[in-house]
C-alpha positions in Angstrom: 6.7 -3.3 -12.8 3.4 -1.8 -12.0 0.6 -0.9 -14.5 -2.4 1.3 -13.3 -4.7 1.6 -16.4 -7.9 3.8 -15.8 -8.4 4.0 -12.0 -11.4 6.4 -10.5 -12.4 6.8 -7.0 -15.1 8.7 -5.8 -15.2 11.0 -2.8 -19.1 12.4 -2.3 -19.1 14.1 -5.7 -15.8 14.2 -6.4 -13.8 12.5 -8.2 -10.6 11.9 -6.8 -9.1 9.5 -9.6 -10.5 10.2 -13.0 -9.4 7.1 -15.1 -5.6 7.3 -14.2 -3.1 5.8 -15.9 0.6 4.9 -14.5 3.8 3.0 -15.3 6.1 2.3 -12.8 9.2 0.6 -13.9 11.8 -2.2 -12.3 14.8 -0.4 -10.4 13.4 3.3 -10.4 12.3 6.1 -7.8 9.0 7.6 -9.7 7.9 10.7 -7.7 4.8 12.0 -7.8 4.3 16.1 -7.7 1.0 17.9 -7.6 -1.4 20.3 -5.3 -2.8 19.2 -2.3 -6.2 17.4 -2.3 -5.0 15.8 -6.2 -5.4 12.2 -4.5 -1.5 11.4 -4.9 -2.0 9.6 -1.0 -5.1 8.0 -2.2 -3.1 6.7 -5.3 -0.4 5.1 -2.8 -3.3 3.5 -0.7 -4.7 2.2 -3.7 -1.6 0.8 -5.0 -0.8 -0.9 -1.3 -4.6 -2.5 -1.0 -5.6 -0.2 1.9 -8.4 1.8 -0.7 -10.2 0.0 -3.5 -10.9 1.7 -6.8 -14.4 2.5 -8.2 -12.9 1.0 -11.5 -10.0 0.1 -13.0 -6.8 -2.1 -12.5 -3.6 -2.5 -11.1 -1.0 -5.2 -12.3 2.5 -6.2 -10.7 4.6 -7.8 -12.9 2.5 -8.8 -15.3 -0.5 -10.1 -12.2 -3.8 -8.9 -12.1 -4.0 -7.3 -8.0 -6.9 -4.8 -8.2 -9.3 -6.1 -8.8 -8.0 -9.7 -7.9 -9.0 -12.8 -6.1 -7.4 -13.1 -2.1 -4.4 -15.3 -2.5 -2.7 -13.4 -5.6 -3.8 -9.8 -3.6 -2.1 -11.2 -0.5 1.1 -12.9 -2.3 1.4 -9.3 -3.7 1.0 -7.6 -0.8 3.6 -9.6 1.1 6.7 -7.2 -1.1 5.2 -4.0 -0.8 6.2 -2.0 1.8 4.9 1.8 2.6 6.3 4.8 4.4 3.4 6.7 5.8 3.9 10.6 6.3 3.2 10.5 9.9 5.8 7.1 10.1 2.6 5.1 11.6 4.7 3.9 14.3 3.2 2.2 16.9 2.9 3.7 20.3 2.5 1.1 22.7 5.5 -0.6 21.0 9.4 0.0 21.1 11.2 1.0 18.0 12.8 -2.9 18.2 9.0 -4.2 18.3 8.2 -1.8 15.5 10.8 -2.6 13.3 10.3 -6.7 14.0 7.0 -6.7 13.6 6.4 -7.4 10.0 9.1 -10.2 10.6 7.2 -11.2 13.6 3.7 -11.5 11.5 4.9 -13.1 8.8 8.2 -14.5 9.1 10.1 -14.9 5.5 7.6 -13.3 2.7 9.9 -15.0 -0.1 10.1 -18.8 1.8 6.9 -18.2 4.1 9.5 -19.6 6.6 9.0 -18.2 10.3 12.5 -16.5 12.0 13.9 -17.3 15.1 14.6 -14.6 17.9 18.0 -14.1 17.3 17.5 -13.6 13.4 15.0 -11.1 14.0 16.8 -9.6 16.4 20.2 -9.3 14.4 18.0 -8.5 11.4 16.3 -5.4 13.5 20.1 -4.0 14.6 21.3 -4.1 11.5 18.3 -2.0 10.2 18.2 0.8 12.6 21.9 1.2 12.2 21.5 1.5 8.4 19.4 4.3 9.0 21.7 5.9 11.9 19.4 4.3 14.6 22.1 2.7 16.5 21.1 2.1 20.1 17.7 3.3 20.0 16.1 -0.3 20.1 14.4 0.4 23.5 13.2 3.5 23.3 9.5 4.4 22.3 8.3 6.3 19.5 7.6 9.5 21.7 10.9 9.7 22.5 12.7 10.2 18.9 11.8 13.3 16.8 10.1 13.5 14.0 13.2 12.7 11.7 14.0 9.8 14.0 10.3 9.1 13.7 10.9 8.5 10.2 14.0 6.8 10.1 12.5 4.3 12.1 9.6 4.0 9.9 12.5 3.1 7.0 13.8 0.6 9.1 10.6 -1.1 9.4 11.0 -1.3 5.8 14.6 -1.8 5.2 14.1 -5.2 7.5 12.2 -7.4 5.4 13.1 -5.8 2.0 10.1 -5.3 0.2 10.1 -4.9 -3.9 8.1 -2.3 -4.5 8.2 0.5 -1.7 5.7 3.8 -0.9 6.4 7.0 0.3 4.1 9.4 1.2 5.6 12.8 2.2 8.8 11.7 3.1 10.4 14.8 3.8 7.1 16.5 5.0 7.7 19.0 8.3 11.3 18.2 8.4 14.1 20.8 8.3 16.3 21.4 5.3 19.5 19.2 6.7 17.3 16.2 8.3 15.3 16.4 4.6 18.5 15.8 2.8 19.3 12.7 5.2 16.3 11.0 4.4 16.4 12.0 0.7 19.7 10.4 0.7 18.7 6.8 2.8 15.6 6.7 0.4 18.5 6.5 -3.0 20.4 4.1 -0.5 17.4 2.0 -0.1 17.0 1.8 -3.4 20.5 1.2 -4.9 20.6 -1.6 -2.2 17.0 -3.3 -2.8 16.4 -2.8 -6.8 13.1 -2.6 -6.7 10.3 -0.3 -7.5 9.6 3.0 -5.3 7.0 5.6 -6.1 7.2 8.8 -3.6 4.6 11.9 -3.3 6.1 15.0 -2.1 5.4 18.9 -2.1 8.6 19.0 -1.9 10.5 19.9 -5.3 13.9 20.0 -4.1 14.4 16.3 -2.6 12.1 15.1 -5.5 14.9 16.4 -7.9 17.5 14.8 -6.0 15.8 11.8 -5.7 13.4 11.1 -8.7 14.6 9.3 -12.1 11.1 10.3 -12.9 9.2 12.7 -12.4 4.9 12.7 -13.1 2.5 15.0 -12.0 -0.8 14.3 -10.8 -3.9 16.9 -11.6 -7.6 16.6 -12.4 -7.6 13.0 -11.4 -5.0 11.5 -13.8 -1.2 11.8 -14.8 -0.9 14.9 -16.6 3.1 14.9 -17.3 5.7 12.1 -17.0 9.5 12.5 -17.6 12.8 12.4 -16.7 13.5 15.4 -14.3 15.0 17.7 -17.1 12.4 17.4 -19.8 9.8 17.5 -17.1 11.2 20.7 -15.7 10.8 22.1 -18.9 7.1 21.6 -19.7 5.0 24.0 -20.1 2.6 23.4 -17.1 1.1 26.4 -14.6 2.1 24.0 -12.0 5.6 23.1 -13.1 6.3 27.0 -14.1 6.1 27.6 -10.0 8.0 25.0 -9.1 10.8 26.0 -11.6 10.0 29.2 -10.7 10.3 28.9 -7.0 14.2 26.9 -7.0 15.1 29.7 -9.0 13.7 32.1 -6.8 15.9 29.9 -3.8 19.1 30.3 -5.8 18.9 33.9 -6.7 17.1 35.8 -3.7 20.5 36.0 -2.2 21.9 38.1 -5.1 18.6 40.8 -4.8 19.0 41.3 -1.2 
């Protein structure tokens, strides 16, 4: 479980986290809706260690990580795993040195155990074809579109199976059909793993057919939180469009 109790980060004059609070629970997808520029990424970089909060805490199962001393940040660290919107893939490396590389770095996060060659390299296959990368292992990032792109960047987490895994815009720039695919491998990744994922998204419809919550983030904090029903009815500006606009999708058809 993760508990975010009163987290602010400032940004010039503006402040970006205004004493959130957050519950994430075992076994759930939690997505996160809100405007642009409402610090939902920033949240998720908090959350993974890569930003560090002008107050506040963050606990993972029951430990202390933000603020925290090295070796309980690090042990944390070590079964978290993040999905960044561009994928983050590197360049100079195939998708099979992508996807090992976490293996590669730091061998078994739950024995500390290093892997041999073939391990990794069974371990690596058996990733991308979960994620319909089959046969892809020597090919470089450039070459795979942006779907592929972040497929890949699944794999790279599927491989070492993280607890707790981040998503930032998922679905982002993808068509309607390749959004569904990765909708559907997040769930999959999730049934399979158990563990704890928190997604952002703009995007309503895969947050409905992922989420077993839903929260959204405005003025710095969590403003609702609740399972996708009761949270599509709440009286909110924000949530009227959005229930607003899938009606819109559904009925548009009929007024034309």
């Amino acid at each position: 479980m993760i508990r975010i109790r009163n987290l602010w980060k400032r940004f010039n004059d503006n402040d970006v986290l205004a004493g959130l609070d957050l519950d994430a629970h075992d076994d759930e997808i939690l997505v996160i809706l809100g405007r642009s520029g409402v610090g939902k990424s920033v949240l998720l970089r908090h959350i993974i260690g890569i930003e560090k909060p002008d107050q506040g805490t963050i606990e993972i199962d029951d430990v202390q990580i933000v603020p925290s001393k090295k070796k309980e940040f690090d042990r944390a660290m070590r079964t978290m795993g993040m999905l960044f919107q561009g994928s983050a893939l590197f360049d100079s490396m195939t998708i099979e040195e992508n996807t090992a590389f976490y293996l590669r770095q730091h061998g078994n996060h739950l024995t500390g155990l290093r892997f041999t060659n073939e391990e990794i390299r069974e371990k690596v296959d058996a990733a991308l074809k979960k994620v319909g990368l089959d046969g892809v292992q020597k090919k470089m990032p450039s070459d795979l579109s942006g779907g592929m792109r972040k497929r890949a960047g699944l794999a790279r987490l599927l491989v070492y199976r993280p607890s707790i895994l981040l998503y930032d815009e998922p679905t982002t720039g993808l068509d309607p059909i390749t959004a569904q695919q990765i909708s559907d491998l997040i769930i999959q990744t999730q049934n399979e793993l158990k563990g704890t994922s928190i997604i952002v998204t703009h995007d309503i419809t895969s947050a409905l057919r992922m989420a077993d919550r839903l929260a959204l983030q405005q003025e710095g904090k969590i403003a609702h939180l609740a399972y996708p029903k009761q949270f599509m009815e709440i009286n909110d500006p924000t949530i009227n469009f959005l229930r607003s606009s899938l009606q819109h999708r559904i009925f548009r058809k009929e007024t034309l």
